[in-house]
C-alpha positions in Angstrom: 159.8 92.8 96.1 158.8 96.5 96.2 162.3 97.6 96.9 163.8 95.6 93.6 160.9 97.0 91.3 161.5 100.4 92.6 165.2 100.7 92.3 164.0 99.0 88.6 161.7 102.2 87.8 164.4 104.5 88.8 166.1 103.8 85.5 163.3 105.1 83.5 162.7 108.6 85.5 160.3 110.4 87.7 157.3 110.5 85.5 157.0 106.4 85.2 158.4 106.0 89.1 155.3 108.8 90.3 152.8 106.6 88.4 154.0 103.5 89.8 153.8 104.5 93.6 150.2 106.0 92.8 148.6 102.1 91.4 150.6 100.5 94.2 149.2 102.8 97.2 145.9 101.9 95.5 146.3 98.4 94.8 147.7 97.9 98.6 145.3 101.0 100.1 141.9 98.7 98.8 140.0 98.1 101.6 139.3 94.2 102.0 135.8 92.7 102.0 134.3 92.0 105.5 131.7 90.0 107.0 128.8 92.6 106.9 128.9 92.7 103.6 128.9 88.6 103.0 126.2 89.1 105.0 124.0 91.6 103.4 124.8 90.6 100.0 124.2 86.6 101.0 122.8 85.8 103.6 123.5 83.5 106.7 124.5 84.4 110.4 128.0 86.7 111.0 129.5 83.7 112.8 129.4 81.8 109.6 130.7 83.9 107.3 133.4 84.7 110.1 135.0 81.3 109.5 134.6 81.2 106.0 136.9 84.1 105.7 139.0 82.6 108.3 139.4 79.5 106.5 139.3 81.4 102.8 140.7 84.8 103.6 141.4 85.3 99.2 137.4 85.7 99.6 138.1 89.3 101.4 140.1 90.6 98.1 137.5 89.8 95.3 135.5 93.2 94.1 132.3 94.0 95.4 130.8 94.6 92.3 132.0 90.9 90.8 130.4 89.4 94.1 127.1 90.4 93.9 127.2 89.5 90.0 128.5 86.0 90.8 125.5 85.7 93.7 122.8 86.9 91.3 123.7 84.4 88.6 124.1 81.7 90.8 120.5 82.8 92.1 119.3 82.8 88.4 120.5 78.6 88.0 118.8 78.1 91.3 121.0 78.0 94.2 120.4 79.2 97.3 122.0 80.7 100.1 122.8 77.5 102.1 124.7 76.1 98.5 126.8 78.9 98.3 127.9 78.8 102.5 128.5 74.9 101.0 131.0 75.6 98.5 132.1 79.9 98.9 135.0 79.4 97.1 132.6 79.6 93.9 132.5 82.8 94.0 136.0 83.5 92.6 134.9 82.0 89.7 133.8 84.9 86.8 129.6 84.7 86.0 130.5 84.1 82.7 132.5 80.9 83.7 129.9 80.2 85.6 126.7 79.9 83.4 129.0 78.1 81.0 130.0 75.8 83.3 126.4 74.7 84.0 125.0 74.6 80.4 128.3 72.4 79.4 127.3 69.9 82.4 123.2 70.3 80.8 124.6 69.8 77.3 126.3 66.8 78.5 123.5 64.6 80.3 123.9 65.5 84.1 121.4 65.4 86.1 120.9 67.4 90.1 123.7 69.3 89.0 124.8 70.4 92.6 126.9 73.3 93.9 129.9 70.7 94.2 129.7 69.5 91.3 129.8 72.8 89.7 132.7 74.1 91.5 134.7 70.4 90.3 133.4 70.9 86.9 137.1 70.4 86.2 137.8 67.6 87.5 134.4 66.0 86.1 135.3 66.7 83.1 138.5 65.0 83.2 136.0 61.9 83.9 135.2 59.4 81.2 131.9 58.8 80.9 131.3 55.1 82.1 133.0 56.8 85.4 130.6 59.7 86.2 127.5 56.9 84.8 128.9 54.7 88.0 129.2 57.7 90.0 125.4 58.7 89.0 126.1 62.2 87.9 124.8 61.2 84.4 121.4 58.6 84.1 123.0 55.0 82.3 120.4 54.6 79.7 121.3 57.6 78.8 123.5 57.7 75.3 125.9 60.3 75.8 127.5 60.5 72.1 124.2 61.1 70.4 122.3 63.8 72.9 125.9 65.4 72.3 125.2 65.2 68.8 121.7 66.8 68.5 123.1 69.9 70.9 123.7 71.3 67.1 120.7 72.3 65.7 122.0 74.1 63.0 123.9 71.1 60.6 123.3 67.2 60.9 126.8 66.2 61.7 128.3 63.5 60.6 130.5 61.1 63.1 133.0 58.3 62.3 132.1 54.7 63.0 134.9 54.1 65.4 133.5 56.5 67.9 130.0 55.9 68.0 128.9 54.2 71.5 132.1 54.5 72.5 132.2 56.2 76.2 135.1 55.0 77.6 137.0 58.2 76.3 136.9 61.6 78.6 134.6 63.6 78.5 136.4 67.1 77.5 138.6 64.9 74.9 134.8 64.0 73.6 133.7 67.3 73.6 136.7 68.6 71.9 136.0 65.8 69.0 132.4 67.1 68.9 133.7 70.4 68.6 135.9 69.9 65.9 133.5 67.7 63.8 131.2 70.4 64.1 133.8 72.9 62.7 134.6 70.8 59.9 131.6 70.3 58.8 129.8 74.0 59.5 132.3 76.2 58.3 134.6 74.0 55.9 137.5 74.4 57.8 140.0 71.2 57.5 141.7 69.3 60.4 144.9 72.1 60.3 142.7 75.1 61.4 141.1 73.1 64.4 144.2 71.9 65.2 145.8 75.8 65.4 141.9 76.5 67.4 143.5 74.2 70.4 146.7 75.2 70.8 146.1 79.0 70.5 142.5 79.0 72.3 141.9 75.8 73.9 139.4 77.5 76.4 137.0 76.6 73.6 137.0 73.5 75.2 134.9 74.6 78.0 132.3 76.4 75.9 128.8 75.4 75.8 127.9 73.8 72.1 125.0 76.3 72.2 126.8 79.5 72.3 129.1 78.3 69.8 126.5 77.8 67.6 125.0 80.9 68.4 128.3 82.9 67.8 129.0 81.9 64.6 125.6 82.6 63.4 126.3 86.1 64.9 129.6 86.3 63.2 128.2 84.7 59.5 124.8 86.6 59.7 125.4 89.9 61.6 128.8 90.7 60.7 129.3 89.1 57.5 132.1 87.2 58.3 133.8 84.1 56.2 135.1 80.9 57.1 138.0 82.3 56.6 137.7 85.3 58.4 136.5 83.1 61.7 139.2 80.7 61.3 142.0 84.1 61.3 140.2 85.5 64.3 139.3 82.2 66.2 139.2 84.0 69.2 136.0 85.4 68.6 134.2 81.8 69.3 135.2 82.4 72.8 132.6 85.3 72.8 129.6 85.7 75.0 127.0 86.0 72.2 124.3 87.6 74.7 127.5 90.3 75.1 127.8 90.6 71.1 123.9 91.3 70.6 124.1 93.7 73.5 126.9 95.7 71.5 124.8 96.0 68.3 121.7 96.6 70.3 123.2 99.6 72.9 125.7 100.6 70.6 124.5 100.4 67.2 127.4 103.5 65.9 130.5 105.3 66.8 130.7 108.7 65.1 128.5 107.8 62.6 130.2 104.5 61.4 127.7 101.5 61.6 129.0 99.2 64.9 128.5 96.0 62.5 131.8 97.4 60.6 133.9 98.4 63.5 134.0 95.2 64.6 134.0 93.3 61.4 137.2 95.8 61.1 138.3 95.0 64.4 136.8 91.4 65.9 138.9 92.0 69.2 136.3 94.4 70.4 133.7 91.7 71.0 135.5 90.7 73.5 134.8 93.3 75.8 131.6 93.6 77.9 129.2 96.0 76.6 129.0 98.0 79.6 133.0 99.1 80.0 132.6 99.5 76.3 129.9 102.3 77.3 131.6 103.7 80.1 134.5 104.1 78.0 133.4 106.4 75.3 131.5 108.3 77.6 135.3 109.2 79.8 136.1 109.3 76.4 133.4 112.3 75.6 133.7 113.7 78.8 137.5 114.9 78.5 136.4 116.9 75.2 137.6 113.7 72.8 135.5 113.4 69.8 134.1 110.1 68.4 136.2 110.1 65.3 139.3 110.0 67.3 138.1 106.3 68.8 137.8 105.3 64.9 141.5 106.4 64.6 142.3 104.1 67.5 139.6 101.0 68.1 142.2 99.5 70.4 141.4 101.6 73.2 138.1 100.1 73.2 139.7 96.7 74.4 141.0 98.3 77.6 139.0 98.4 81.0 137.0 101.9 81.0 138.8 102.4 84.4 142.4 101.5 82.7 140.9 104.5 80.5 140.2 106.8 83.0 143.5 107.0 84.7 145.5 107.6 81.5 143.0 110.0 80.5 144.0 111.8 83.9 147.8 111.1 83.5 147.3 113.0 79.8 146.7 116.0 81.5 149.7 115.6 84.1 152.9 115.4 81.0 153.1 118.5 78.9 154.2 117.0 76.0 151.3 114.5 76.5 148.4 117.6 77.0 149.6 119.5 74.2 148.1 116.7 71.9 144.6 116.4 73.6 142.9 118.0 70.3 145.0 115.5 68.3 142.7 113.2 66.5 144.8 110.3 67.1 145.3 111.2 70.7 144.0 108.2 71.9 147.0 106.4 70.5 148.5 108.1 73.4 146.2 106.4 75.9 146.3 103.0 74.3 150.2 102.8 74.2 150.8 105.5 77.9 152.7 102.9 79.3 155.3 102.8 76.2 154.5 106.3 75.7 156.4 107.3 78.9 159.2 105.2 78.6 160.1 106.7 75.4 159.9 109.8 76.3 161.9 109.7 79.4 164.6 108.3 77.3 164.5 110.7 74.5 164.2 113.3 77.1 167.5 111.9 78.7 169.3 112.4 75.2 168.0 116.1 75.2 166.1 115.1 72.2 163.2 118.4 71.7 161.2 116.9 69.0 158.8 114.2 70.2 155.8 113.7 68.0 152.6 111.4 68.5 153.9 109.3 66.0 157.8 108.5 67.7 155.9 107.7 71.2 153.5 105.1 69.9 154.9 103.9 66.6 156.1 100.3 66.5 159.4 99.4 68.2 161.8 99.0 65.0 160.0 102.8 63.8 161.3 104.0 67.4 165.1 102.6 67.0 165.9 103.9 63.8 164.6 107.3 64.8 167.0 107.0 67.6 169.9 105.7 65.7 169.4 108.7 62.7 170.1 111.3 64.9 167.4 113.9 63.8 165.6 116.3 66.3 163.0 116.9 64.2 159.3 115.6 63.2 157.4 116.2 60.1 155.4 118.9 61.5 152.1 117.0 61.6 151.0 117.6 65.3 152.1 121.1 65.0 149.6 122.0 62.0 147.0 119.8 64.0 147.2 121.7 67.2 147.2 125.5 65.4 144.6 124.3 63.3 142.3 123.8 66.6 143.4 126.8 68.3 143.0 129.3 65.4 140.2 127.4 64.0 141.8 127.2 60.6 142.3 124.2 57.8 145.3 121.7 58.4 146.5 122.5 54.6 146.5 126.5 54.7 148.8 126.3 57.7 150.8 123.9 56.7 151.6 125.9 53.5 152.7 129.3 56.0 154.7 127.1 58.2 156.9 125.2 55.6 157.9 128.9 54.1 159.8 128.7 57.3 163.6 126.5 56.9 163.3 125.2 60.5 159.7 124.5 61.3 160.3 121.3 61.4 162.6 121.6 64.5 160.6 123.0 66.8 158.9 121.2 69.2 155.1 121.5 69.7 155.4 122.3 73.5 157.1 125.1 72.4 154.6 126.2 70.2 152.3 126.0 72.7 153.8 128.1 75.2 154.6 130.7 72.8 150.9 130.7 71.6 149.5 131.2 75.0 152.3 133.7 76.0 151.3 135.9 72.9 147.4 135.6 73.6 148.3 136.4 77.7 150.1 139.7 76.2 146.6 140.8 74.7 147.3 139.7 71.3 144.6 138.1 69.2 144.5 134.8 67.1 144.2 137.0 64.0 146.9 138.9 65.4 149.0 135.2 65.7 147.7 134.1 62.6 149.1 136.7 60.3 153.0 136.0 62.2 152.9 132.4 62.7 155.9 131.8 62.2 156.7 133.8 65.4 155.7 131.3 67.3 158.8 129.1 66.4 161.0 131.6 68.4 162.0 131.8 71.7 160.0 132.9 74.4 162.7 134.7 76.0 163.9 136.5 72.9 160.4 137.6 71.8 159.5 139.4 74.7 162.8 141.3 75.0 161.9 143.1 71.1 158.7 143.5 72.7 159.9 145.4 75.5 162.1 147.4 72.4 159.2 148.2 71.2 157.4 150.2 73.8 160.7 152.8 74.1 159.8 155.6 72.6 163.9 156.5 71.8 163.8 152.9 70.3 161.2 153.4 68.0 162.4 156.5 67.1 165.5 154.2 66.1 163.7 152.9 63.6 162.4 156.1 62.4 158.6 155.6 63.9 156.1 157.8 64.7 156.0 156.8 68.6 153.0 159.3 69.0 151.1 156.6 66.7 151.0 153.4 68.2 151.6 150.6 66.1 148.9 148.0 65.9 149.3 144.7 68.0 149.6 142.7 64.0 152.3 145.5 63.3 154.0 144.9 66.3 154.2 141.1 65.9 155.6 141.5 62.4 158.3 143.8 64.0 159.4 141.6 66.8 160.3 138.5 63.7 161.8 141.2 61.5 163.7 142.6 64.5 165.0 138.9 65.4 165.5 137.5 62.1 167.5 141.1 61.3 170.5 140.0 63.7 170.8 136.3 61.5 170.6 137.7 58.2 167.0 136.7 57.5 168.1 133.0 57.6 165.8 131.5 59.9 168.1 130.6 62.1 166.7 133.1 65.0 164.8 130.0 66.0 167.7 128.2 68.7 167.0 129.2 72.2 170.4 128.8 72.6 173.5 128.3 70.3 174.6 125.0 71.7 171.4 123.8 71.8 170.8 124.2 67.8 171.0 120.6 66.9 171.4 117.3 68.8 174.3 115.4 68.6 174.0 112.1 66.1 172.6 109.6 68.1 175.1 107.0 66.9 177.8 108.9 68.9 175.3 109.1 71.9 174.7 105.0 71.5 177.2 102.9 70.9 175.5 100.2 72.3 172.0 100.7 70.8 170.6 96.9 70.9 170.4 95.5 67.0 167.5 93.6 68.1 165.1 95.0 70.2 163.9 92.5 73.5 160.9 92.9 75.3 162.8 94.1 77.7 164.2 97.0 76.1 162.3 98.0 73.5 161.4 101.2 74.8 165.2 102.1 75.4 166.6 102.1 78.4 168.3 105.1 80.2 172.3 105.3 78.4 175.1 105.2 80.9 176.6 108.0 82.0 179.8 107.7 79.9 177.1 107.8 77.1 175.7 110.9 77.7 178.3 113.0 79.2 
């Protein structure tokens, strides 16, 4: 399996391969879970917990952290040590599955709700309820339909005639009816958006009545949202409501902008615990990433803060990637690495130079037909961004000196950054730069060859200068772009490294077989054939 998905990465280049091996020397590295800690985090005897991973060995690969969660909530509903070495497989199953689990069995009538029973809550509720009456898990006096019906606290609802008393229907089909009613009822909606609710979330099922109502009182009262706005993003009834007043408790703004808004703005959030939502802005603030840029790009906040982390890391490890750290949209970057890569290893293929922020995380029909045009060039947006942080000037004043210059457009920011730090390494200052910006267009190579002119004595006499009076460094600057731009008649064409290099081919030639419509399997591109790109 490793061999196929590796010869599969080699298509898409080093970068995405060297990133791959990394996760799956980790993922495969991860040291196991042994007895001792069963045993320190549980309870019992070694020799117990020696067969139970014997007999459950999938026990050894859960995380540590999700373990002793599991344990303390099962503590919390009062089970002890001996119900857990009863049933262990329950702790694969997520805390927040669990609680649920138990209220829906509370909401429901059962009574001595036992560590078995909550670990085949399943197939109990697959049960209808004359069945789990004979099999004594719920009392036979009691009348199931109607203590299901005064779970909601907040309306009086309404059932239909045919389906009072009757309990010979299951009990999740029952639930879902009571659901449904509920929905009708509370928030207008007609039998069409609880119909879309089960097919496109039907883990609703298993959510307790109270934290349904509870969520939607959160959602209606909190965060001012309409029937209409819950019935668009249904998925937020899947919430953990304690999680949701956590977020507006802990995190009550994000760069200023109330947290009520953000996720009014974007309900996705809510489904993320509160804590990886704090971890991840602080890995956020701690690689120099200001708030604002999070409000550019709230989808990052639906990522683990680990997930975060890494990319954060990998940011620093692709120049064309670092270059944009003090982009405010940067974090477009991290949300969408993974596409990110791909596309750049394929433009990279093509000898395309130009690569902005934009190209490597805009939508997948944006991509093609800035492949299929043919243009090496962006709209000069990152390159205004990134000058603008290093010379501490406004976006709009430098935007106005670069577009004086033809070409601009054509250089790639990479290269503007190299130049940049190659002028300030040569002891020249960012007043220096600012006053010949447009020097930083040029190549490298060239520029420090005029610069080298420059410090002949017999050269400078060439130009009839005093060489006993040394020019000062802005002087010089200005005389290395007047000395380049001299030998291509002041056309701005001094900019091309090299003269084959002065323009990329038309991609159409490069492309023949550019899909029309994009799969999910090649969306990103794919590397051309040889033939293509000889």
């Amino acid at each position: 399996m490793f061999g196929r998905t590796y010869r599969n990465l080699q298509l898409f280049g080093h970068h995405t391969l060297a990133v791959f091996c990394r996760n799956y020397r980790k993922e495969t590295s991860a040291d196991h879970l042994g007895i001792t800690f069963f045993v320190k985090n549980i309870g019992s005897s070694a020799s117990k917990w020696k067969a139970i991973l014997k007999k459950y060995p999938t026990l050894q690969t859960l995380k540590e952290k999700e373990v002793i969660n599991t344990v303390e909530v099962l503590k919390k509903l009062n089970f002890n040590v001996d119900d857990i070495i009863l049933k262990p497989t329950i702790l694969c199953t997520g805390t927040h599955s669990l609680k649920n689990r138990y209220y829906v069995l509370k909401e429901c009538g059962f009574n001595n709700i036992s560590i078995s029973l909550l670990s085949r809550y399943l197939v109990a509720m697959n049960k209808d309820v004359g069945t789990l009456k004979s099999f004594n898990h719920i009392p036979y006096d009691l009348d199931v339909i109607e203590k299901l019906r005064q779970t909601f606290t907040d309306i009086d609802i309404q059932l239909p005639d045919d389906m009072v008393c009757n309990e010979n229907i299951e009990l999740k089909a029952l639930r879902q009816h009571f659901m449904s009613y509920y929905l009708q009822q509370r928030l207008n909606w007609n039998q069409n958006d609880t119909t879309k609710l089960w097919s496109a979330y039907g883990r609703i099922r298993h959510k307790s009545f109270y934290s349904v109502q509870k969520m939607i009182k959160l959602l209606s009262e909190e965060l001012q949202f309409s029937s209409e706005r819950i019935s668009k993003n249904a998925f937020t009834l899947c919430a953990d409501f304690q999680n949701v007043e956590r977020i507006l408790r802990d995190i009550p703004s994000i760069d200023g902008e109330d947290i009520r808004e953000i996720l009014h703005k974007f309900p996705k959030i809510m489904m993320s615990p509160c804590n990886a939502l704090i971890t991840t802005l602080k890995h956020i603030k701690d690689y120099g990433i200001k708030e604002d840029a999070v409000l550019r790009c709230l989808e990052v906040l639906t990522l683990g803060p680990d997930t975060v982390l890494e990319r954060l890391k990998d940011l620093n490890e692709v120049e064309e990637f670092q270059v944009l750290n003090c982009n405010p949209r940067v974090l477009r970057l991290v949300h969408y690495q993974n596409k990110a890569r791909l596309r750049l290893e394929y433009l990279n293929q093509l000898k395309v130079r130009c690569v902005s922020l934009h190209i490597l995380s805009c939508s997948s029909d944006t991509f093609a037909r800035f492949a299929r045009d043919g243009e090496d060039r962006t709209r000069g947006r990152d390159i205004v961004v990134y000058l603008a942080h290093v010379l501490n000037k406004e976006v709009a004043d430098l935007r106005n000196v670069m577009s004086r210059h033809p070409n601009w457009c054509h250089i790639p920011i990479v290269h503007v950054k190299q130049c940049y730090e190659f002028l300030l390494n040569n002891e020249f200052s960012k007043a220096d730069i600012y006053d010949n910006m447009h020097l930083l267009l040029y190549p490298i190579k060239r520029i420090d060859e005029k610069l080298q002119l420059l410090r002949l004595p017999d050269f400078l006499q060439q130009l009839q200068l005093d060489y006993k009076d040394p020019l000062n460094k802005k002087d010089i600057l200005a005389l290395t772009l007047y000395l380049i731009e001299s030998e291509y008649h002041f056309t701005g064409d001094g900019v091309w490294a090299e003269r084959v290099g002065q323009q990329v081919e038309n991609f159409k030639n490069l492309l023949p077989d550019f899909p029309e419509g994009l799969t999910k399997v090649c969306r990103y591109g794919t590397k051309p054939a040889a033939a293509a790109i000889s």
